[in-house]
DOFIZA-481625 format. One record per residue (C-alpha): residue number from 1; residue in three letters; x, y, z. Coordinates in Angstrom, 2 decimals. Layout:
// residues N
i|aa|east|north|up
NUM|ala|X|Y|Z
...
This chain:
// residues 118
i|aa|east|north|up
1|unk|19.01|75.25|3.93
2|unk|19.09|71.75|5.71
3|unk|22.08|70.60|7.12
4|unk|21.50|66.64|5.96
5|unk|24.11|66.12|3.50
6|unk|23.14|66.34|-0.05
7|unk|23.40|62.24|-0.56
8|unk|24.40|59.77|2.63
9|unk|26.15|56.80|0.70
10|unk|26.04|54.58|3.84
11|unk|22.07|55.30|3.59
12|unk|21.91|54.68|0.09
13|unk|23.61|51.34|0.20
14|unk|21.92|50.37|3.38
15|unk|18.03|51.42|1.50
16|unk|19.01|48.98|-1.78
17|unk|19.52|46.05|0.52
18|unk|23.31|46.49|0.73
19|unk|23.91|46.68|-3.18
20|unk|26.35|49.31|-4.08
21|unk|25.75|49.20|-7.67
22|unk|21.73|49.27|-7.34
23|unk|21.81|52.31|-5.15
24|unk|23.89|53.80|-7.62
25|unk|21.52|52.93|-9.75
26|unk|18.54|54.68|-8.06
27|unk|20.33|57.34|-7.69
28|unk|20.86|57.83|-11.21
29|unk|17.30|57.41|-11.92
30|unk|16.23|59.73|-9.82
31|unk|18.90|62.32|-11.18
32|unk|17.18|61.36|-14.55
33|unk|14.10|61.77|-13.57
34|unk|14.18|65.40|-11.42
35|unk|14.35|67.71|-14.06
36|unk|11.41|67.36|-15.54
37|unk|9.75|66.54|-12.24
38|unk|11.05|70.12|-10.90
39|unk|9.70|71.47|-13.73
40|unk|6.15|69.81|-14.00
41|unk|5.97|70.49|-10.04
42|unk|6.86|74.33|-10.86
43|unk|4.39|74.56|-13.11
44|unk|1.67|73.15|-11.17
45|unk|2.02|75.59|-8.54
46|unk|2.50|78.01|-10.84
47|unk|-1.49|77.18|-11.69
48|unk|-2.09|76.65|-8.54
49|unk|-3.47|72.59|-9.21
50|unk|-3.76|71.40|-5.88
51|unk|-3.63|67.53|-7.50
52|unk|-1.05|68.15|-9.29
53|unk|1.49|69.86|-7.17
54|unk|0.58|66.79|-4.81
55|unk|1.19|63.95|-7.03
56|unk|4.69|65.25|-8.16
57|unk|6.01|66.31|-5.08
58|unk|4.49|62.57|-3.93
59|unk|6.54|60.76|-6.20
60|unk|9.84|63.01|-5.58
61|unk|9.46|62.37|-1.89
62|unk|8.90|59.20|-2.69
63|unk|11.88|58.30|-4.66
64|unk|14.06|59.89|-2.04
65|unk|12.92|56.91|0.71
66|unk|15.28|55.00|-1.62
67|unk|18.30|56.85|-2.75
68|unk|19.87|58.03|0.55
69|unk|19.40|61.80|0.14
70|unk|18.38|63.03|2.95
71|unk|18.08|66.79|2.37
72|unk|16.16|66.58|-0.51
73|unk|13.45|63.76|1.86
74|unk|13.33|66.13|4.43
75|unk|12.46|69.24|1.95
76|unk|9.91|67.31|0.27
77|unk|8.44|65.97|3.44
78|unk|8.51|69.51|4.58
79|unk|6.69|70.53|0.74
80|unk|3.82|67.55|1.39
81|unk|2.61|69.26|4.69
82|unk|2.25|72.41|2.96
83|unk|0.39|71.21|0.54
84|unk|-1.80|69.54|3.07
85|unk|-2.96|72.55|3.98
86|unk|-3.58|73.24|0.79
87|unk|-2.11|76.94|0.95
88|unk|-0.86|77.88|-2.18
89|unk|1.50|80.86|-0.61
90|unk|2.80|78.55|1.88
91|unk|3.43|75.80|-0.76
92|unk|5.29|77.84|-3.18
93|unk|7.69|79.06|-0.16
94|unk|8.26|75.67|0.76
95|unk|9.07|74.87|-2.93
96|unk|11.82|77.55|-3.03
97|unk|13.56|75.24|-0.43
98|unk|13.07|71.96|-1.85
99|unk|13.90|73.59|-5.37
100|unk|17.23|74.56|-3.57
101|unk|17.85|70.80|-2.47
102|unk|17.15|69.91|-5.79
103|unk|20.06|72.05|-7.48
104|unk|22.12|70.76|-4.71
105|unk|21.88|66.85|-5.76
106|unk|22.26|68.12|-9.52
107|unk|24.93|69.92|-9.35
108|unk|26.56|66.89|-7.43
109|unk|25.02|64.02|-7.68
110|unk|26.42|62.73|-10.96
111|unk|29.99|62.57|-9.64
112|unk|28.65|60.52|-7.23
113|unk|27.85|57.78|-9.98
114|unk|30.95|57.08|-10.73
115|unk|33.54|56.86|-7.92
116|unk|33.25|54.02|-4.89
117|unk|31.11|54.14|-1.98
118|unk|32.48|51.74|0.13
């Protein structure tokens, strides 16, 4: 398991341009949002779609460059050059992690949401 704590405020705040309340707020989106991402990513690799598995662990990676979680970047970052190499053994290994970063930031993330940062 990564040793990057499951969200960095200070990161957060600094990624939304200093705004407190707008990091919260991507933070919450993306806590929205990574359910059904998990399970639309699980399912591609499940089916082993290349494309698929691809574009949603794109746009989880993605979202992390802005909510100061750094586990769950460097899982997915670690998940996109898997799937690089387009392996799907490799890939669903690499999954297993990030899927463990994921229950991480849901099991605390929301608490997060509503106490201060600074």
């Amino acid at each position: 398991m990564n040793t990057n704590p499951v969200i960095d405020t200070a990161l957060a705040i600094e990624q939304a341009g200093g705004n407190e309340e707008l990091a919260k707020e991507l933070l919450g989106m993306l806590l929205n949002e990574l359910p059904q991402l998990r399970d639309m990513l699980a399912h591609a690799i499940q089916h082993s779609q290349l494309d698929a598995i691809w574009d949603h662990a794109h746009k989880i990676h993605g979202s992390t460059a802005y909510c100061g979680v750094p586990a769950l970047r460097d899982s997915f970052k670690a998940l996109e050059s898997a799937i690089r190499k387009q392996n799907i053994e490799a890939i669903a290994r690499q999954f297993k992690i990030a899927d463990l970063e994921i229950e991480r930031l849901l099991t605390s993330g929301h608490d997060y949401l509503h106490k201060p940062w600074c």
